[in-house]
C-alpha positions as CSV (number, residue, x, y, z in Angstrom):
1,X,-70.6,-59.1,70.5
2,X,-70.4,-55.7,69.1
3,X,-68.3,-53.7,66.7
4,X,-67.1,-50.2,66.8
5,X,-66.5,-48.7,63.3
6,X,-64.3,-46.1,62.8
7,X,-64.8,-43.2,60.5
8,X,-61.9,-41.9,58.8
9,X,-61.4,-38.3,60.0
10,X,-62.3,-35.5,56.8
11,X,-59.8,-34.0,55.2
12,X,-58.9,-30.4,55.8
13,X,-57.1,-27.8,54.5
14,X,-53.6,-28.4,57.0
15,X,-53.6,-32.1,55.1
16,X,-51.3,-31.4,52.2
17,X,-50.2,-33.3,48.9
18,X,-46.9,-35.5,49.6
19,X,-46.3,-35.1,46.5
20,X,-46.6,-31.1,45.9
21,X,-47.8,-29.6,48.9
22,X,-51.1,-28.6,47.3
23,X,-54.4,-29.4,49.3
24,X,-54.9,-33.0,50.2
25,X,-58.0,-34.5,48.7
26,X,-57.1,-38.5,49.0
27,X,-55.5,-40.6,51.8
28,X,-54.2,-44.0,51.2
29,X,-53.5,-46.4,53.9
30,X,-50.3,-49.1,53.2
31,X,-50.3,-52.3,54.7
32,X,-47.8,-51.3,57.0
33,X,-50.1,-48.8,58.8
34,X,-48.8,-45.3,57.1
35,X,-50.9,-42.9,55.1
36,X,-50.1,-40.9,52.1
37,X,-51.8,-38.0,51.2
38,X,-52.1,-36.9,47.6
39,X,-54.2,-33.3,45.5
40,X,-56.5,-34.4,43.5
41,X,-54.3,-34.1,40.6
42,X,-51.8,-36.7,41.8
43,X,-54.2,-38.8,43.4
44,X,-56.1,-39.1,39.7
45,X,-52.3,-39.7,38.4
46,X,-51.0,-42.2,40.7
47,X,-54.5,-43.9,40.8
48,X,-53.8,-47.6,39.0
49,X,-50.8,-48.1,41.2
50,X,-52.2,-47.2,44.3
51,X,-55.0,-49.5,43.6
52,X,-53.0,-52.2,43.5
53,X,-51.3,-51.4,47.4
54,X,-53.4,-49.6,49.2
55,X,-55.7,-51.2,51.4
56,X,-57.7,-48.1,51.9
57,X,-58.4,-45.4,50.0
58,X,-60.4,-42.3,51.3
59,X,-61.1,-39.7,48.3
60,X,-63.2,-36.5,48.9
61,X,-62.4,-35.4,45.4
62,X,-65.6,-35.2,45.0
63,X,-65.6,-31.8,47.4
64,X,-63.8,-29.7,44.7
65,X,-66.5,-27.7,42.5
């Protein structure tokens, strides 16, 4: 038996904050299967809550110098 992983796909600059519009740094997958896409700013914000319902969180904050 095997198993295929799936990367998440990188961030680019057409993914955009749903909360501003700004550049997209963070995607969060819901239970339910949708993603939300947050700046960094928000992202940092929003953080605790996030934590606590997202099942997956992808940040490439880290890319910002």
């Amino acid at each position: 038996m095997s198993t295929t992983v799936i990367e998440d796909a990188a961030l680019n600059a057409a993914d955009r904050c749903d909360r501003c519009g700004a550049q997209a740094y963070m995607r969060v997958t819901l239970a339910g299967g949708y993603d939300l896409l947050f700046c960094a700013h928000h992202g940092k914000e929003h953080a605790d809550k996030l934590k606590q319902v997202a099942l997956k969180i992808h940040d490439e904050s880290a890319r910002i110098s």
